[in-house]
C-alpha positions, -999 to +999 in steps of 0.1 A: +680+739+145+706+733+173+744+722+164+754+690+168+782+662+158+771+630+147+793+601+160+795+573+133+826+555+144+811+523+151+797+517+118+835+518+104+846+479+115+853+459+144+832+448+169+801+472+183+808+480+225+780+468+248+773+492+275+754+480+309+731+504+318+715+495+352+686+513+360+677+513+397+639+494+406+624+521+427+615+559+415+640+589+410+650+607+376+667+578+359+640+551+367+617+579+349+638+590+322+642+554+310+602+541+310+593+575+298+615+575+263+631+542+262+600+519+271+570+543+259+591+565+233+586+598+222+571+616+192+593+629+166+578+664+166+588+670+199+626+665+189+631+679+152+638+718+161+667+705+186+687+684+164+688+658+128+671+628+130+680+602+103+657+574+115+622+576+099+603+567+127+572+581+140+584+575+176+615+573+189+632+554+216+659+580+231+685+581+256+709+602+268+746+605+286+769+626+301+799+605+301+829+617+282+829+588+261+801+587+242+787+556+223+788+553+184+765+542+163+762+505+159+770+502+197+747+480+220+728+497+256+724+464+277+697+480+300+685+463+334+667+463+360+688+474+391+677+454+424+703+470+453+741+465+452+734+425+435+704+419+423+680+427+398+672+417+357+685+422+322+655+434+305+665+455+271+690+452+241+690+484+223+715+490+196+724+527+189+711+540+153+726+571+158+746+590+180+745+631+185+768+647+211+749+689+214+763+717+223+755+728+260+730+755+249+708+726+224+713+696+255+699+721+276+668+729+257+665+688+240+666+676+280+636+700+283+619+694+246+619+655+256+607+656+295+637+647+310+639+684+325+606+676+343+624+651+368+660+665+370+686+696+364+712+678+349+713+680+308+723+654+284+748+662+256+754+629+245+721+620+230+712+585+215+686+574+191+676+537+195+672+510+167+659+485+174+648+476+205+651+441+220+636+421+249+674+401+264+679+369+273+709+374+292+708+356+324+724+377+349+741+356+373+756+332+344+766+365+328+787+381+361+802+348+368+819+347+327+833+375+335+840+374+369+822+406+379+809+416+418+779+438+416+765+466+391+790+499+384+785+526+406+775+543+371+746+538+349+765+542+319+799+517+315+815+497+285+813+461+297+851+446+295+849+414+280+887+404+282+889+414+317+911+388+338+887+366+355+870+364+319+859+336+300+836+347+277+859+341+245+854+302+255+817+305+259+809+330+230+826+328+198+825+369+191+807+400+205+785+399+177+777+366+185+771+373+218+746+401+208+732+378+187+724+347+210+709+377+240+682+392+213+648+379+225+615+393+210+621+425+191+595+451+205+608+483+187+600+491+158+567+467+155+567+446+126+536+433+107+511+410+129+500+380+115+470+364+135+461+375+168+452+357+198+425+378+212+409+410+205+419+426+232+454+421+220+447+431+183+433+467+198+463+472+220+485+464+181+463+485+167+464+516+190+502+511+190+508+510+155+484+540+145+506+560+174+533+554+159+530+556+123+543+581+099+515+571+076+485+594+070+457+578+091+440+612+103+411+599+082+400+576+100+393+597+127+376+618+107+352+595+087+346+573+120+339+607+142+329+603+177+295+617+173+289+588+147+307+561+170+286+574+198+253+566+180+261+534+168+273+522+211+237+537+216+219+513+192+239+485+204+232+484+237+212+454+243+221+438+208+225+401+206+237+389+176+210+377+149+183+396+169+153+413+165+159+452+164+136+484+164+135+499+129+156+527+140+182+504+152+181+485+120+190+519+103+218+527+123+230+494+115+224+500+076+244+533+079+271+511+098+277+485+070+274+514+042+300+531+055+321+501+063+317+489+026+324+523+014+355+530+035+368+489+027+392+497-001+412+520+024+411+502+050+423+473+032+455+495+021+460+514+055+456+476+072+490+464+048+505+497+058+502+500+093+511+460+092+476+450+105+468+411+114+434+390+109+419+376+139+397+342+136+375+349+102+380+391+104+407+398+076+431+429+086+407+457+073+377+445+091+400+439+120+413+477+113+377+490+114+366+471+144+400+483+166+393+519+156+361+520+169+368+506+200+392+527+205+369+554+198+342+541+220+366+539+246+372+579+244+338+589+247+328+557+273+292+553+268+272+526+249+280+486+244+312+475+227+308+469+192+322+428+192+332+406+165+304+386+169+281+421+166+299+435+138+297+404+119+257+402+126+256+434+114+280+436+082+259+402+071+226+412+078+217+383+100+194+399+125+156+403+125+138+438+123+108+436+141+071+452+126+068+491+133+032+480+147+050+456+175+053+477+205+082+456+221+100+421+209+114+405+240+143+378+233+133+342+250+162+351+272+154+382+288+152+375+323+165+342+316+192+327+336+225+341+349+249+324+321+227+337+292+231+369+307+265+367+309+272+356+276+248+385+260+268+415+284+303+398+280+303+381+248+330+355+261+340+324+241+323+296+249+338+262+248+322+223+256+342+202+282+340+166+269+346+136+294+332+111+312+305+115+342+332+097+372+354+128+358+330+156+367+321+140+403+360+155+408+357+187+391+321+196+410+344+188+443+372+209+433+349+236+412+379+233+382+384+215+349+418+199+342+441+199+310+472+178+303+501+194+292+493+182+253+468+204+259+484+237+274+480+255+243+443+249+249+444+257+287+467+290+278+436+305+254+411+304+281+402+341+298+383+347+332+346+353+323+346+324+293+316+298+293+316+263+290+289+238+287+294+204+303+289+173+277+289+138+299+297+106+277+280+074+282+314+052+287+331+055+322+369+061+330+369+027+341+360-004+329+346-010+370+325+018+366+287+015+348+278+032+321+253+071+323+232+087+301+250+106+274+246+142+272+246+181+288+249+184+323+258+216+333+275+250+327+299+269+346+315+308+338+359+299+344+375+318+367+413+318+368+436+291+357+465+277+378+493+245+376+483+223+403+514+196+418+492+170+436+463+141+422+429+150+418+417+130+394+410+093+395+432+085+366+460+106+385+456+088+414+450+049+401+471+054+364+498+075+373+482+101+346+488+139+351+462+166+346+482+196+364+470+224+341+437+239+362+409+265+350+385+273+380+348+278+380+336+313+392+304+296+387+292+263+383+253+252+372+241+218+374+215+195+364+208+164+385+206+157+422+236+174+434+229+171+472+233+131+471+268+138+460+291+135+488+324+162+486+339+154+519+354+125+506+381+120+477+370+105+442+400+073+454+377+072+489+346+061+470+337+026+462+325+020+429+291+014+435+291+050+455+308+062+422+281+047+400+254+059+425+265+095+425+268+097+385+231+082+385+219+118+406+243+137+389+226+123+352+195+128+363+174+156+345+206+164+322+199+168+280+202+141+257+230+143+231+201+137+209+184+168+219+214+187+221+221+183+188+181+187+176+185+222+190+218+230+178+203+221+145+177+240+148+195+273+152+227+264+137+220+242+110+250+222+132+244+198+158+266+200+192+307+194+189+313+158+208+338+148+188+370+158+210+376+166+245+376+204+241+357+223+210+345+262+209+317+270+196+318+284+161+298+300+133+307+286+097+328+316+093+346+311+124+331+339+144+322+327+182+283+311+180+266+322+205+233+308+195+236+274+203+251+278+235+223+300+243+196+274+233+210+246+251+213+264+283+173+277+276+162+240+274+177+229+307+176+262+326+147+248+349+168+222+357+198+239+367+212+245+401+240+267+409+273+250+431+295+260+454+326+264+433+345+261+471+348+229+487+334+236+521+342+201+534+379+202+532+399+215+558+432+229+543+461+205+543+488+225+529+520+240+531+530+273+528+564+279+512+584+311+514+569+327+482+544+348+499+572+365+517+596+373+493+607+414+492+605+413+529+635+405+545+634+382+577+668+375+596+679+342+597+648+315+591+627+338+611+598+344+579+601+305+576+593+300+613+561+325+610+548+307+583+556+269+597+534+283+627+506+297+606+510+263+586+504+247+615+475+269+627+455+267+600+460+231+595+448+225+636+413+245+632+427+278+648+420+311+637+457+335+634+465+362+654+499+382+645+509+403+672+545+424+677+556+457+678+547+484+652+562+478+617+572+444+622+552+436+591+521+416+606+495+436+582+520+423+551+524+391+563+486+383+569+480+399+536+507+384+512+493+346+527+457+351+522+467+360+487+489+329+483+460+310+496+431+321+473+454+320+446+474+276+456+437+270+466+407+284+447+387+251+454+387+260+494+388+304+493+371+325+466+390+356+479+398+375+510+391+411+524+408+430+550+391+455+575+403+477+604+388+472+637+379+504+657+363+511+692+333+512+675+324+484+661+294+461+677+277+433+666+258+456+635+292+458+617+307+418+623+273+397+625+248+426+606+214+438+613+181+449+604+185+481+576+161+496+556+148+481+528+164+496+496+139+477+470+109+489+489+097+522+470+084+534+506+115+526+528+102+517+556+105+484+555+136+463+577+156+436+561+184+417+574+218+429+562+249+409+566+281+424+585+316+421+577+320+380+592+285+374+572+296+387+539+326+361+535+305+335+538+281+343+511+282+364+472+256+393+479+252+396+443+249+358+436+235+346+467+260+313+466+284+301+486+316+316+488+350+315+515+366+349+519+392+347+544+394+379+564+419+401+577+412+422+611+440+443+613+447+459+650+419+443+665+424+447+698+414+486+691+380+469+689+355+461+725+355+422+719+323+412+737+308+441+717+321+433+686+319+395+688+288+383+706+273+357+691+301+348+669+322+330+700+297+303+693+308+303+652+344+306+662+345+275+679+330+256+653+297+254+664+264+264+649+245+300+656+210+312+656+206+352+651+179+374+663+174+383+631+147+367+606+147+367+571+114+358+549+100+347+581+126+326+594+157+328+618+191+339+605+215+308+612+252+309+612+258+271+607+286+247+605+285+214+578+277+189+609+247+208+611+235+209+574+223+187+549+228+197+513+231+236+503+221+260+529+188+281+525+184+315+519+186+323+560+214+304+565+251+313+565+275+280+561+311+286+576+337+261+559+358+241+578+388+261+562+377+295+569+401+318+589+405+351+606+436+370+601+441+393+628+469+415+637+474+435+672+500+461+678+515+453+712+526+491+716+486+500+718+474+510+748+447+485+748+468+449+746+461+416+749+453+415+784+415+430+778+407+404+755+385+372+770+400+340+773+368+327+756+379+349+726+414+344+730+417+298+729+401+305+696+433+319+681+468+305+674+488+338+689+521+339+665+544+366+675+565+388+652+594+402+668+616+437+663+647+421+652+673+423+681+695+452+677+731+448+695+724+470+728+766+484+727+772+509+713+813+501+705+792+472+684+792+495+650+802+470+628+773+447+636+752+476+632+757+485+597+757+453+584+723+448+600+712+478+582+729+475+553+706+442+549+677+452+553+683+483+530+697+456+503+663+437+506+641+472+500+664+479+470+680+512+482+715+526+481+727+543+511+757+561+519+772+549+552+767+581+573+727+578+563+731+544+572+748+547+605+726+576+615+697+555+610+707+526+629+719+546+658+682+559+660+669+523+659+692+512+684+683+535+709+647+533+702+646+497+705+670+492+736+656+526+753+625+504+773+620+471+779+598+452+752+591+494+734+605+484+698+596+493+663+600+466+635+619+473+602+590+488+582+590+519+600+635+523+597+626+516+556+603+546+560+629+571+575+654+556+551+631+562+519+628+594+534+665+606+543+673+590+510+656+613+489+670+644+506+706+659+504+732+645+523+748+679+535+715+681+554+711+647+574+707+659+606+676+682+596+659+652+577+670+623+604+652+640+626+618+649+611+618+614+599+616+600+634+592+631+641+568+616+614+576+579+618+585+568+656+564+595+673+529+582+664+542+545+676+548+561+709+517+581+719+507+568+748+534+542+762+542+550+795+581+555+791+578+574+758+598+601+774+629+575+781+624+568+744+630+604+732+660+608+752+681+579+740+671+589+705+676+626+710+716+615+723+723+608+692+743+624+677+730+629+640+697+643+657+686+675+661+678+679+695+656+712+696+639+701+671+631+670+687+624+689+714+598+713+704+581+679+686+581+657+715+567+687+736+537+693+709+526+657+701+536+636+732+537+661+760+569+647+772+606+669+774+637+655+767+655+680+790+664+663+824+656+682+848+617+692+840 
């Protein structure tokens, strides 16, 4: 056991010290240090040989010091978040339950027992042990300005002054301990007992956590659920729908399943009140216990189906059917059946109804979401990508203008991902000043009724009533009576369909998720269904994009405004977007970090995006597609049509339905246009294509919505009016612009992203840092100021060197991440294979690349023969004058 002296003193009276402990955002020793055994924690056992450890926890939440002045226990560690020289986040309020300050033999070999060894030299005598843990409210910038401070300590370890002269913290907080009182958010260390959870996903992760953590005895768990037990029972429910027919041999695994779980119940009952388990819906904590460990188990040997609530419960009540030994083979009435029945048995999702009137779904099939007001946000928060709902259309009308429509099911859609929406949709939003601005998207959407006489293009406000009236007439037609919904839900249930509220899930009596009459009302109308577009491809996009998408990069000036004001504008005026500028301006981030803020704002025009690399290459076979071989023909030698890159936005090769991926061509002018392109100038322009390709017999058509009428057929590709290309070109390439066809070219808004302009004197110093300094602030890195000045000097001369030859900031935040990392004493060595690994592949090939190595070999933190013997090697070019 290794000496050590406990420090106590804060337990003795007064108030406790706070210390700030900024922790920078990006990686080094701390940053690993701190997630590694303050955020994840560390096992006991790995600690006990090195010193005493009065807490009785299993895990431990640990940190250490090498200040002088150690904290006591009873003292506070304000951790944060450090974000460069001013920003960044209060994240963790730990207080200290003890204090130990080792000897420097035992710090040596604790820093090594607990992993901190792994990521630096330096040894911690001063070692704190944490308890408990708190997630802070402290707002930072309120915070600095009480006490008047400037930026974080130069430290990571520094009692916070609270009487300091600019203070006022004494007028806002009444005490210290208040203080540390009113910043405690949710304690997260040590876990106390759950009471209900949310999901099961959540109770596992509880679960897990807890039985980690423990000091309990719960090794027998383990060993009565082994994982060649756990791996038999996955086998047998593969395929097992709840209240099914099974095999006989299934039906026995399942017996051995409940024996066991009735056998093991009384322990699990008082390991569940130990470990501080939660229920979830009707499971009670042991059965919740039992269920978590298994899937945890299942997860470690990954093979099998998940054992589910819903499949548990089936099984522990003995609802399900075994079929006769003589039976060769019992197929459910679902096998085969359609898409959402499918989903439901692989999935098991919850599955809610969607209650409202038939006007109200004319909106949500044109925006391919469902809305909820903020009464009901508890509701909309509960709902997961992948849940089912079915559709239920009352007989009474929004308005009193409108005529009444059959009563009953008229669709059902899988949700996709939810969002707040700021703008009407709805007719009530428009017409009653109501607000429904909580959103959950269809990732697919099944209809009954005649869905090509309803007319998208046009706004719900845009429609008379008689249009209104007329469309809910097709859209009612073929849907299920409420009478028959609730005959069938009867029938299975013993409980007809939910239409008493807005929003209901489907439940067993027990209040396990029902999946049975779900699945028997989308059997009766599944001949009737027909899958829609969840994307509007009528509506052009109308938007604006803000400076979210943007934020980390750093832009001088409004510059990132401008760029996005001119894709704004682009997008909105029908033209594709071509970013072109000079190597590490950003281009590929920009175009990437916008096509994410636009799937994400605007689900209802773009399912998603992709981005793709052009190369010299690429023909027609990779953008449009081709003729492959047939991979469901057992011979192979059959051709079928297979779409290219363009093609595949347009359409879900695994669902066949419409979708809008926008797509990102980064350097595309490595790419032979007219090869590439062909037939898709036509497209581009907004005008419809025929291939010479044919598929079941008939020509492959690229098509725009003038040309269309209803959904497009199996050979047809329909481009949206607000589908885009996002390309990029790198003006340093040695193919440019200029080799492009104008044909090719009008097509594209070109939006240029400039090298920011570096001052060309050399006296200008000043100017220089600060520029760098910036930029540095916005990547979150600390320099010192002869890295800093180095690095700008290199820029400098790159940039000013040759007309219009510049590199963009992306490339300096590589040499500085890479200089930073390295010893100062050896700058010169690491400045210079920095530029060796970053600005000579930007200049292979441009003609004055030689020009460019001189100006950055004159400076003067650069070692030229090393430079030298590079520049010779990778771009056959000397910096000595007078080869």
């Amino acid at each position: 056991m290794g000496t050590g002296q406990s420090t106590d003193d804060g337990e003795s009276g007064g108030p406790p010290t706070v210390y700030q402990v900024p922790i920078k955002t990006e990686d080094g020793p701390i940053r690993t240090n701190f997630e590694r055994t303050v955020v994840e924690g560390v096992h006991r056992d790995q600690l006990e040989d090195f010193c005493e450890i009065p807490l009785e926890h299993e895990t431990l939440r640990v940190w250490g010091n090498r200040e002088d002045t150690p904290a006591d226990t009873g003292d506070y560690l304000l951790f944060a978040d450090r974000d460069g020289r001013h920003d960044g986040d209060y994240t963790l309020l730990a207080r200290v339950g003890s204090a130990t300050i080792l000897d420097e033999e035992t710090a040596a070999a604790f820093t090594d027992a607990i992993g901190w060894g792994e990521v630096t030299d330096v040894s911690y005598p001063h070692v704190m042990f944490l308890d408990p843990v708190y997630e802070t409210t402290l707002d930072r910038e309120d915070f600095w300005e009480t006490l008047g401070f400037r930026g974080w300590p130069n430290d990571t370890f520094s009692g916070i002054n609270f009487e300091r002269a600019e203070s006022t913290f004494f007028s806002e907080y009444n005490s210290i301990d208040g203080f540390i009182e009113e910043i405690q958010g949710t304690k997260i260390y040590p876990t106390e007992s759950a009471s209900e959870y949310e999901t099961l996903e959540a109770a596992i992760t509880d679960v897990r956590t807890r039985i980690e953590e423990s000091s309990k005895e719960t090794s027998w768990l383990k060993t009565r659920l082994g994982e060649a037990l756990v791996a038999e029972w996955s086998a047998a429910l593969s395929g097992f729908k709840p209240s099914d027919t099974v095999s006989p041999s299934t039906a026995a695994t399942f017996d051995q399943l409940r024996g066991i779980y009735e056998s093991i119940e009384p322990e699990l009952e008082a390991t569940a009140d130990e470990l501080g388990v939660g229920s979830h819906l009707s499971f009670s904590s042991s059965k919740v216990l039992f269920l978590c460990w298994v899937r945890i188990l299942q997860e470690e040997i990954d093979g099998g189906a998940p054992l589910s609530q819903p499949r548990l419960n089936s099984i522990l009540r003995d609802t399900y059917t075994v079929e006769d030994e003589a039976t060769t083979s019992v197929s459910s009435s679902t096998d085969g059946g359609h898409p959402v029945v499918s989903h439901i048995r692989t999935a098991s999702p919850t599955v809610y109804k969607f209650t409202a009137p038939c006007d109200y779904w004319l909106t949500s099939i044109e925006y391919g979401s469902v809305s909820f007001g903020e009464e009901h946000r508890d509701r909309w928060e509960t709902l997961s990508e992948g849940d089912v709902a079915i559709l239920h259309s009352r007989a009474e009308p929004s308005d009193e203008d409108l005529s009444q429509q059959p009563n009953g099911i008229l669709g059902v859609g899988i949700l996709g991902s939810t969002f707040e929406k700021d703008e009407p949709w709805w007719r009530d939003e428009h017409e009653r000043g109501e607000s429904y601005p909580l959103i959950a998207t269809f990732d697919r959407l099944f209809l009954t009724g005649s869905i090509d006489d309803i007319d998208t293009s046009r706004s719900i406000t845009e429609k008379t009533p008689a249009e209104i009236d007329r469309e809910s007439a097709a859209l009612t037609t073929d849907l299920l009576p409420i009478t028959r919904a609730n005959s069938i839900c009867s029938d299975v249930a013993d409980t007809e369909f939910p239409v008493q509220s807005l929003y209901a899930t489907f439940r067993t009596d027990d209040g396990a998720i029902d999946y049975e009459r779900p699945v028997a009302l989308i059997d009766a109308i599944a001949d009737e269904l027909n899958e829609v577009p969840t994307v509007n491809v009528h509506k052009s996009y109308q938007g604006s994009i803000q400076s979210d998408p943007l934020d980390g990069l750093y832009f001088p000036g409004d510059q990132g405004d401008r760029i996005l004001e001119q894709i704004t504008t682009a997008l909105q005026s029908g033209k594709h977007v071509l970013l072109t500028g000079p190597p590490g301006t950003g281009k590929t981030e920009i175009a990437r970090r916008v096509c994410t803020s636009l799937a994400k704002s605007h689900p209802y025009l773009y399912s998603d995006f992709e981005m793709t690399t052009a190369t010299a290459d690429w023909s027609t076979f990779d953008t449009v597609g081709g003729y492959m071989p047939n991979e469901s023909e057992t011979s192979g030698d059959d051709l079928a049509f297979t779409p290219g890159i363009v093609l595949n936005r347009l359409k879900n090769n695994q669902t066949d339905s419409q979708s809008n991926e926008l797509l990102i061509i980064d350097e595309l002018n490595r790419a032979d246009i007219d090869k590439a392109f062909g037939q898709l100038f036509t497209v581009l322009s907004g005008q419809s294509v025929q291939l010479p390709y044919t598929k079941n017999g008939r020509e492959i058509e690229v098509t725009t919505i003038n040309d269309i009428s209803g959904h497009p057929a199996d050979h047809q590709y329909l481009v949206p009016n607000s589908w885009r290309i996002f390309a990029t070109m790198n003006t340093y390439d040695k193919t440019s612009l200029y080799e492009m066809s104008y044909a090719f070219m009008r097509r594209f808004a070109f939006i240029r992203v400039p090298a920011p302009e570096l001052p060309e004197d050399r006296a200008d110093e000043d100017q220089l840092e600060e520029m760098v300094y910036d930029y540095a602030d916005a990547w979150g890195l600390d320099l010192n100021r002869p890295e800093a000045m180095a690095i700008g000097r290199v820029w400098r001369e790159t940039n000013n060197a040759v007309e219009e030859r510049a590199i963009g900031p992306a490339i300096i935040e590589d040499i500085l991440r890479y200089v930073n990392q390295h010893p100062e004493d050896e700058l010169e060595y690491h400045l210079t294979q920095a530029v060796i690994s970053y600005v000579f592949p930007q200049l292979e090939g441009v003609p004055k690349r030689r020009k460019i190595v001189q100006e950055i070999a004159a400076v003067g933190e650069i070692d030229e023969a090393l430079l030298e013997r590079a520049a010779r090697e990778m771009l056959q070019v000397s910096v000595v004058e007078n080869e």
